[in-house]
C-alpha distance (Angstrom), angle and dihedral (degrees) to the residues before:
residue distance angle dihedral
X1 . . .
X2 4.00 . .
X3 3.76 90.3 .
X4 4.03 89.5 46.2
X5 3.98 83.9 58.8
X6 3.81 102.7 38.5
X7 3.88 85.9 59.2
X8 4.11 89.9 42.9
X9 3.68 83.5 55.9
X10 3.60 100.3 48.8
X11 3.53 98.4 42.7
X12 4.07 87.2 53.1
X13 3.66 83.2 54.1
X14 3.84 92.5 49.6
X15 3.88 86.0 46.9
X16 3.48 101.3 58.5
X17 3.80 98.9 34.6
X18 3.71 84.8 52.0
X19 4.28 90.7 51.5
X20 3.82 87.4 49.0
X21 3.37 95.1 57.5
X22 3.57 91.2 37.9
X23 3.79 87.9 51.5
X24 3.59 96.4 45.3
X25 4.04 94.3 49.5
X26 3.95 100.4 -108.5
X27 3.73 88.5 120.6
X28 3.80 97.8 56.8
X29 3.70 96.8 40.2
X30 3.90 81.5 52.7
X31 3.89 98.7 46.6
X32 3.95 78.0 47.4
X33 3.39 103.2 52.5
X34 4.16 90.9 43.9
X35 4.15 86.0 51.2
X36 3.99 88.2 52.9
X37 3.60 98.8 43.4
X38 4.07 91.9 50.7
X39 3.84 84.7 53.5
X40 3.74 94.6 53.9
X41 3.60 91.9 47.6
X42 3.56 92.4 56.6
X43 3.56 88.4 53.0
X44 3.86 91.0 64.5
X45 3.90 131.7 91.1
X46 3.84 112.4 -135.3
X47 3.50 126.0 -149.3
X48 3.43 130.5 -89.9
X49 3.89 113.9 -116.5
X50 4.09 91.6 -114.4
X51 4.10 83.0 47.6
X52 3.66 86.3 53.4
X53 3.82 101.7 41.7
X54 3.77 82.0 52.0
X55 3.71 102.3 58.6
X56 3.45 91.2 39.3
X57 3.91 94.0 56.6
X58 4.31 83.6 46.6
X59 3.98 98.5 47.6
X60 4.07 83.4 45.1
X61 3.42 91.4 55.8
X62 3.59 106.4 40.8
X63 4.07 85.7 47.6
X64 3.91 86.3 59.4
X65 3.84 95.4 45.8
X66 4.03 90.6 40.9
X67 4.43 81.5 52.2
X68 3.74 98.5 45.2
X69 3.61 92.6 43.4
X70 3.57 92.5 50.1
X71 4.12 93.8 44.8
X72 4.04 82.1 43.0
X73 4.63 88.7 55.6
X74 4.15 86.2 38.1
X75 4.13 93.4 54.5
X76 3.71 88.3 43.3
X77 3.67 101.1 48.1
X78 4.39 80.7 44.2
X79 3.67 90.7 58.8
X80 3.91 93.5 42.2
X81 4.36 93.1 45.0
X82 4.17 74.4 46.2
X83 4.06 101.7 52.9
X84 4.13 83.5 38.3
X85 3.83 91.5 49.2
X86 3.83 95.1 52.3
């Protein structure tokens, strides 16, 4: 039975948080703004799967170079803080 009236509780809460916003126009603005951003995504051409293989082979790679070269600038600055150091 306290389980049975935990979830009463909560979904009273829900309830009336829900009417608020209802009342105060959060809902609709909401609803809107999920109706508008449908449209514009209609609106957009998709990739083709070769188009999409393709940019995902380039962002791969230029993530790797962008890592090495940073590891590559990190080990040299190392050995220069090193050679300063002592």
């Amino acid at each position: 039975m306290n389980d049975l009236v935990k979830t009463l509780i909560w979904l009273a809460i829900l309830g009336i948080a829900f009417g608020v916003l209802w009342y105060l126009g959060y809902v609709a603005r909401f609803a809107n703004y999920l109706r508008e951003t449908r449209e514009e995504l209609r609106k957009c051409t998709w990739p083709t799967w070769d188009e999409l293989k393709g940019s995902t082979v380039v962002v791969t790679v230029a993530t790797l170079l962008l890592g090495f070269f940073t590891a590559l600038v990190d080990f040299i600055f190392a050995l220069f803080a090193r050679h300063i150091m002592g």
